[in-house]
C-alpha positions in Angstrom: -11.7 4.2 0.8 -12.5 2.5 3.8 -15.6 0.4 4.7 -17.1 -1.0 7.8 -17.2 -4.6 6.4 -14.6 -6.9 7.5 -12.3 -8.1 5.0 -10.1 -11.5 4.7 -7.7 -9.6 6.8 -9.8 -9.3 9.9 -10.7 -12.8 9.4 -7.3 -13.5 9.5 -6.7 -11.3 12.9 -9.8 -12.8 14.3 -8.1 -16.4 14.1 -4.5 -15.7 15.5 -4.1 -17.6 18.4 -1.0 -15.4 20.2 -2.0 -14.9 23.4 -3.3 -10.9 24.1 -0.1 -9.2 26.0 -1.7 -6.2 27.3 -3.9 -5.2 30.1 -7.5 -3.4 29.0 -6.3 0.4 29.4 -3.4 -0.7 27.4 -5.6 -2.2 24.2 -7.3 1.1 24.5 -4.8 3.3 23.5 -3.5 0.3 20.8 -7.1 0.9 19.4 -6.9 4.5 19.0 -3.3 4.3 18.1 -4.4 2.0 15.1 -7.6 3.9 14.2 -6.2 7.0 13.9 -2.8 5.5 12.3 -4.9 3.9 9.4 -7.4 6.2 9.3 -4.7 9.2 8.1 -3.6 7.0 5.3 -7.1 5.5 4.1 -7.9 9.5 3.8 -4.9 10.1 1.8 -6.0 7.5 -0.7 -9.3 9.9 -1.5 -9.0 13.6 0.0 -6.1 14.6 -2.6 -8.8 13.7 -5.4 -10.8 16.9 -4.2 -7.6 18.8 -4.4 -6.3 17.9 -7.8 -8.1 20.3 -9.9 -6.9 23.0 -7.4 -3.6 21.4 -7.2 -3.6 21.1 -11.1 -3.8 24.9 -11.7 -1.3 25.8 -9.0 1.4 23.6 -10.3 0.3 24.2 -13.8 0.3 20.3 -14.4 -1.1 18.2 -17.5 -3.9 15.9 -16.6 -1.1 13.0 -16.5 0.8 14.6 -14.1 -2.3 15.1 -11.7 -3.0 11.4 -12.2 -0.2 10.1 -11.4 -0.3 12.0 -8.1 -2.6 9.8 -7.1 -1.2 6.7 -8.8 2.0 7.0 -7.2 0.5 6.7 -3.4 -1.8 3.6 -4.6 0.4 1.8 -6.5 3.4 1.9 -3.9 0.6 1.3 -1.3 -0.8 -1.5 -3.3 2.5 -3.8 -4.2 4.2 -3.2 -0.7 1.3 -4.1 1.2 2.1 -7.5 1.9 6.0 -6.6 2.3 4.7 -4.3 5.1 2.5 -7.0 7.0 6.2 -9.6 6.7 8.2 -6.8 7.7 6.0 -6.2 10.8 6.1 -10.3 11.8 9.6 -10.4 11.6 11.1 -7.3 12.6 8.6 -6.1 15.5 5.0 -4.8 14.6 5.2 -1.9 16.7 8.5 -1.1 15.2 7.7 -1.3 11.6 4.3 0.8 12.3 6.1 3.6 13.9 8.6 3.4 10.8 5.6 3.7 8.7 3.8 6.6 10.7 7.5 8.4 10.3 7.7 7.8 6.9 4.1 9.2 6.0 4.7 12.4 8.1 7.8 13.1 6.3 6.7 12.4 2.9 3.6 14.3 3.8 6.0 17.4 4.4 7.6 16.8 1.2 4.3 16.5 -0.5 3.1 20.1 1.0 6.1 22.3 0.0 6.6 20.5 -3.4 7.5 22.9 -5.6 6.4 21.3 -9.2 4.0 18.4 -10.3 7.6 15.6 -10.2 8.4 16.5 -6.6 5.1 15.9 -5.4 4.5 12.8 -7.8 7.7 11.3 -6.1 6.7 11.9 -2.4 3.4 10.4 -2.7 5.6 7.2 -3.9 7.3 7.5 -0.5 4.0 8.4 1.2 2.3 5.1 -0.5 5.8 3.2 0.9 4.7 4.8 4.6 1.3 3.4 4.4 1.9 0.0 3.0 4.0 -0.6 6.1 2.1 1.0 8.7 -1.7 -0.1 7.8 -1.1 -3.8 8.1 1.3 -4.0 11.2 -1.8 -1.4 12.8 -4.1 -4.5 12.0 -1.5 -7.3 13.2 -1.0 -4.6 16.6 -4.7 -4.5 17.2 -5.1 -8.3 16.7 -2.4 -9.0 19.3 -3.8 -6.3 21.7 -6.8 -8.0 22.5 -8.1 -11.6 24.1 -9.7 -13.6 21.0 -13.3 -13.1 22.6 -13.0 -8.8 22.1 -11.0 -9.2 18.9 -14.2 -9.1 16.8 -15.4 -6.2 18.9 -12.5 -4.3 18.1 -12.0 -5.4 14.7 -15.5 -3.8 14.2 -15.0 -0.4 16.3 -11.8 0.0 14.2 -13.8 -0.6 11.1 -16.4 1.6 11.6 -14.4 4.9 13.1 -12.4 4.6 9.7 -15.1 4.3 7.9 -16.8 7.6 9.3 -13.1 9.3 9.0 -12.9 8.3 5.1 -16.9 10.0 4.8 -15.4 13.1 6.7 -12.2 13.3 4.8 -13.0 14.8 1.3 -15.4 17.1 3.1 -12.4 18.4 5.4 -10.3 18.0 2.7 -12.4 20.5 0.2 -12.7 23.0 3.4 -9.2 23.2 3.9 -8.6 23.7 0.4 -11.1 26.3 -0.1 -10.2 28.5 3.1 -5.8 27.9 3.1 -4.5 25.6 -0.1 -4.4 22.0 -0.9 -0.9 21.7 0.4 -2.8 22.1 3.8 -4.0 19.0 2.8 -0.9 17.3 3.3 0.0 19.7 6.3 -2.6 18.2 8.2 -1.1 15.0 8.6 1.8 16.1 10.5 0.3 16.5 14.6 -2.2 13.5 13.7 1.2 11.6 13.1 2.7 13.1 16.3 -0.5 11.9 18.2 0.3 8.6 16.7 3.9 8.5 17.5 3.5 9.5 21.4 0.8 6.9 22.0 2.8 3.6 19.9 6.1 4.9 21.5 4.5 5.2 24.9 1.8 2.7 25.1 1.5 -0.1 22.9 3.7 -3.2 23.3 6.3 -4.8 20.9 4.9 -8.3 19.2 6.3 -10.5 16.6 5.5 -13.4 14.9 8.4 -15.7 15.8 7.5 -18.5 13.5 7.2 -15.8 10.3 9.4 -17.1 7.1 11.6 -14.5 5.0 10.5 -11.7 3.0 9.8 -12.1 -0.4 11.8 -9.4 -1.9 12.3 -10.7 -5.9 8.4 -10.7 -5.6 7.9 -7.8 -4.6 10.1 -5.7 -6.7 8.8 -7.7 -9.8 5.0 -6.4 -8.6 6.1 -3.1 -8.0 8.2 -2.6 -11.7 5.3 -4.5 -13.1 2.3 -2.3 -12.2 4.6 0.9 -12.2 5.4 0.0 -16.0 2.0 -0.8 -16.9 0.3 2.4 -14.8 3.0 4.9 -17.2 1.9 3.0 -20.5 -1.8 3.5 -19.3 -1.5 7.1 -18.7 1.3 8.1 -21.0 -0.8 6.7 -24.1 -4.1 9.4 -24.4 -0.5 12.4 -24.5 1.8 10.1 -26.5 -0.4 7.7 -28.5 -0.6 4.0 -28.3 2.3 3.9 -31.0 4.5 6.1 -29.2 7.7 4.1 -28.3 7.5 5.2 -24.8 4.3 4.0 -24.5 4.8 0.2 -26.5 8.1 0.0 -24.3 6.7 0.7 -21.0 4.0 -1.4 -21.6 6.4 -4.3 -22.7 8.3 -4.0 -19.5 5.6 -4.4 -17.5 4.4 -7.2 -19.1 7.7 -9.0 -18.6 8.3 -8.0 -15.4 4.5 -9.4 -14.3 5.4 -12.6 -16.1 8.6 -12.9 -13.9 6.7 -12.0 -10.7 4.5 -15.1 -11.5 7.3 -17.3 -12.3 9.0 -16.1 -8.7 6.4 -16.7 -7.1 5.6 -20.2 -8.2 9.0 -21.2 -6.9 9.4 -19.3 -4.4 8.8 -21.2 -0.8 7.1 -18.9 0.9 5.6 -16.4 -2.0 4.1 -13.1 -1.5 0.6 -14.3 -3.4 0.5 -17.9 -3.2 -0.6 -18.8 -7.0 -2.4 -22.2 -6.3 -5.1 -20.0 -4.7 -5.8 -18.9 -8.1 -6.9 -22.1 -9.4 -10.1 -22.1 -7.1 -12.5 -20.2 -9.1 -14.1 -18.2 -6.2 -11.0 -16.6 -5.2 -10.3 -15.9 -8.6 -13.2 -15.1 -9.9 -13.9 -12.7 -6.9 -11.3 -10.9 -7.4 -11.4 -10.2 -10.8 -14.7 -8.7 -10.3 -13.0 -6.5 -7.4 -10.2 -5.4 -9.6 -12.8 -4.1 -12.3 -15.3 -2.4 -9.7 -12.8 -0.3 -7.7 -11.3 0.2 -11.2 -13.9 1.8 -12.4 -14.6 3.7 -8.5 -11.3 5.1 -8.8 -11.6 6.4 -12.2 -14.9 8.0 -11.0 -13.1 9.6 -7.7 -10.4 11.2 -10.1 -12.8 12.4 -12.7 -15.8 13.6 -10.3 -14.0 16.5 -8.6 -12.8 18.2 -11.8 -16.3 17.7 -13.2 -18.0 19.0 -10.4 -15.2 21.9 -9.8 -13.9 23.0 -13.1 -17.1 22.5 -15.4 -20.5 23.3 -13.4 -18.6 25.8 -10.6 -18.7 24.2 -7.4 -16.5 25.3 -4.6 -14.0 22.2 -3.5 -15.8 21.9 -0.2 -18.8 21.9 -1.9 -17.3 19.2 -4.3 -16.2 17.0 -1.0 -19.9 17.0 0.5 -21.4 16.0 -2.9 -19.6 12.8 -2.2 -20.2 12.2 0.7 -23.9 10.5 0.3 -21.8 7.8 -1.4 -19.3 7.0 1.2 -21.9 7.1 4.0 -23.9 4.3 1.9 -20.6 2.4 1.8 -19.9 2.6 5.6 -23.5 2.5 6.6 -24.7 -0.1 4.6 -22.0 -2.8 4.3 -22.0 -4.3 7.6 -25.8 -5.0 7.0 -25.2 -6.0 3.5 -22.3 -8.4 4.6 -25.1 -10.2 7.5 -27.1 -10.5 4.7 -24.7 -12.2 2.7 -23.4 -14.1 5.8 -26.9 -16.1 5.5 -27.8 -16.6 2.3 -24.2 -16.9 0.9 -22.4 -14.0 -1.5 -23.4 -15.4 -5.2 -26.9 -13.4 -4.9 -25.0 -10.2 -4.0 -22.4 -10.7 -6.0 -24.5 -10.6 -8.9 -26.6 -8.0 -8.2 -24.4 -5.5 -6.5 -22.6 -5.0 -9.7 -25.2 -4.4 -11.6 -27.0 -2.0 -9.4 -23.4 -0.5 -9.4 -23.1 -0.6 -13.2 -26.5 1.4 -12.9 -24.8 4.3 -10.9 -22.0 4.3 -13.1 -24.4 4.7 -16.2 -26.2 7.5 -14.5 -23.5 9.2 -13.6 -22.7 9.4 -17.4 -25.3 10.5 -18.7 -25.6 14.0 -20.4 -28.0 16.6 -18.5 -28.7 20.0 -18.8 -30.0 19.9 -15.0 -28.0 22.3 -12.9 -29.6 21.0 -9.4 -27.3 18.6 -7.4 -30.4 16.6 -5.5 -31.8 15.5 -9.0 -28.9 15.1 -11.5 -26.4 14.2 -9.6 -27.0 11.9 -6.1 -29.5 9.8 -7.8 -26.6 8.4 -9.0 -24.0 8.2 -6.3 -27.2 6.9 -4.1 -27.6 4.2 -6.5 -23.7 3.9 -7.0 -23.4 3.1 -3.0 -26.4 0.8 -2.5 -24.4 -1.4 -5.5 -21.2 -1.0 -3.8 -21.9 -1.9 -0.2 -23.7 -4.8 -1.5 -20.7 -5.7 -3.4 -18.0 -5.4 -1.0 -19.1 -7.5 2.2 -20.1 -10.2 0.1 -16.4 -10.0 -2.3 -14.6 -10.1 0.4 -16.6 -13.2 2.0 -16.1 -15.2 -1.5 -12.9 -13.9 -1.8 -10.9 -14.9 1.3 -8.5 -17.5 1.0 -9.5 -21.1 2.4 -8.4 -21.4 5.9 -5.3 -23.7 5.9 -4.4 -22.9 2.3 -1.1 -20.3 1.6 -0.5 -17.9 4.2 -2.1 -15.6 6.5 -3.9 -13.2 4.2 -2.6 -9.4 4.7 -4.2 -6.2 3.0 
């Protein structure tokens, strides 16, 4: 889910000092280019959650199954990120975004004429793969595009027409399944990636980063066999039981392979996740607090819809919209909230955003008998949001890396 805060990675755009190679109609079409290029997969990450419990019935899939549909896309999108954003500095940023818009279209297909739960599980890997290399190079092209004095300007329009696409996306998304089938879900990426393609292959120019150091690939494949391992434990154990081999195994490997993706990286000379950035306990402590909040967001994205759909009878459209006051508080709301945190520094919001979020969370589990959406339900998600756009702007304020320590921060 997108939100119309900026992040340690429009910081870092914000500061790049390469000289802006195009002329204004030019940076126009790079800003829509970029919008609409992120925008498709930030929608992926949350639309398919409206779809599972149609998609679950369909395919005749086991909760695991369905979950792993959307694990597959985040975690690929998740460890690759950074690979994506070195990629795009060495090889051409233009170049690997296009790759990455490709990529996504094709998987997309794949995704919409899957024929069983495994086939679609494995092209959302290859869709999370798509967007891990085009979302960064999109923000590295926009940086580029634009003379440092607009760069915050467009930083922020890109921000904020994301933002409103992620609010509209589960709402589409639950239309579309409700009037044709969640595969059109995945169908509907296909002419926004042609849009893409003709404007990046027409109109936005090649840059680079000539001074960027080489890919590091041992890190990134210890990440990604890491958190895969750990992810199958995780969901594999509730089916197989926590002292199912399978389970204890898989666990086990992920554990190693995380202990050699820290060991990599501390002697590695150009690491993916510089670990000395650890030892300052605002960074660290930050995003600790991040891991556990969107942690426990996700888990209420996944379980929501089938709530909503399967237990009290909603339509899937009418499951999107009940979402949506929640998103709009996110996008509304943070770019306020991060002002706010701008002046009186992020401790005060970072202490009581959580908690008003741990508040939503609690409502949301409570038992009730109440049938009517506006009084059991978005009491909740409206005190959910107002936790998490506090939350956010301010995280991601603490939580940027020291300018002049490690490298550039990606997303």
């Amino acid at each position: 889910m997108s939100v119309a805060a900026r992040g340690p990675c429009d910081e870092a755009i914000l500061r790049a000092t390469e000289p802006s190679p195009c002329s204004r109609a030019t940076a126009r079409w790079v800003l829509a280019a970029t919008i609409l290029g992120s925008s498709m997969a930030f929608i992926d990450g949350t639309v398919v959650n409206v779809a599972l419990p149609v998609l679950q019935k369909d395919l005749k899939a086991s909760v695991s199954s369905v979950q792993w549909v959307v694990e597959a896309y985040a975690l690929f999108l998740a460890s690759l990120v950074l690979v994506g954003g070195s990629l795009g500095d060495r090889f051409g940023r233009r170049r690997v975004f296009t790759i990455g818009i490709a990529v996504f279209a094709a998987s997309s297909a794949a995704c919409a004429l899957a024929p069983d739960v495994r086939s679609l599980v494995v092209a959302r890997a290859v869709q999370g793969v798509g967007a891990a290399l085009l979302v960064p190079s999109s923000l590295a092209i926009l940086g580029a595009a634009f003379p440092p004095r607009e760069r915050g300007r467009a930083v922020g329009t890109w921000s904020s027409l994301t933002a409103i696409a992620g609010a509209i996306g589960p709402v589409a998304g639950g239309w579309l399944v409700q009037v044709a089938s969640w595969r059109a879900v995945f169908f509907l990426n296909l002419p926004i990636a042609a849009v893409i393609l003709a404007i990046a292959l027409r109109k936005v120019p090649e840059t680079r980063n000539p001074s960027a150091g080489p890919l590091d690939l041992p890190g990134a494949v210890a990440a990604t066999i890491g958190l895969a391992a750990l992810v199958f434990g995780l969901i594999e154990a509730p089916v197989a039981g926590w002292g199912h081999p399978r389970v204890w195994a898989s666990l086990s490997a992920g554990v190693a392979a995380l202990t050699a993706f820290v060991l990599v990286e501390a002697r590695s000379d150009h690491p993916m996740a510089p670990l000395g950035l650890f030892r300052i306990r605002a960074f660290a402590g930050t995003n600790l607090l991040t891991f556990f909040l969107y942690a426990a967001l996700s888990a209420t994205f996944f379980l929501l819809p089938f709530e909503l759909i399967q237990a009290q009878g909603y339509s899937p459209s009418g499951a999107g919209a009940a979402l949506l006051p929640l998103i709009v508080l996110i996008s509304l709301l943070s770019r306020p909230a991060g002002a706010i945190a701008d002046r009186i520094g992020p401790r005060v919001p970072l202490t009581v955003g959580p908690a008003v979020a741990a508040l939503g969370f609690f409502l949301l589990g409570l038992p009730h008998d109440d049938p009517r959406y506006v009084t059991a339900l978005l009491p909740a998600l409206v005190v959910l949001g107002l936790g998490m756009a506090t939350t956010v702007p301010a995280g991601r304020m603490s939580g940027r890396p020291p300018v002049g320590r490690g490298r550039r921060a990606r997303m």
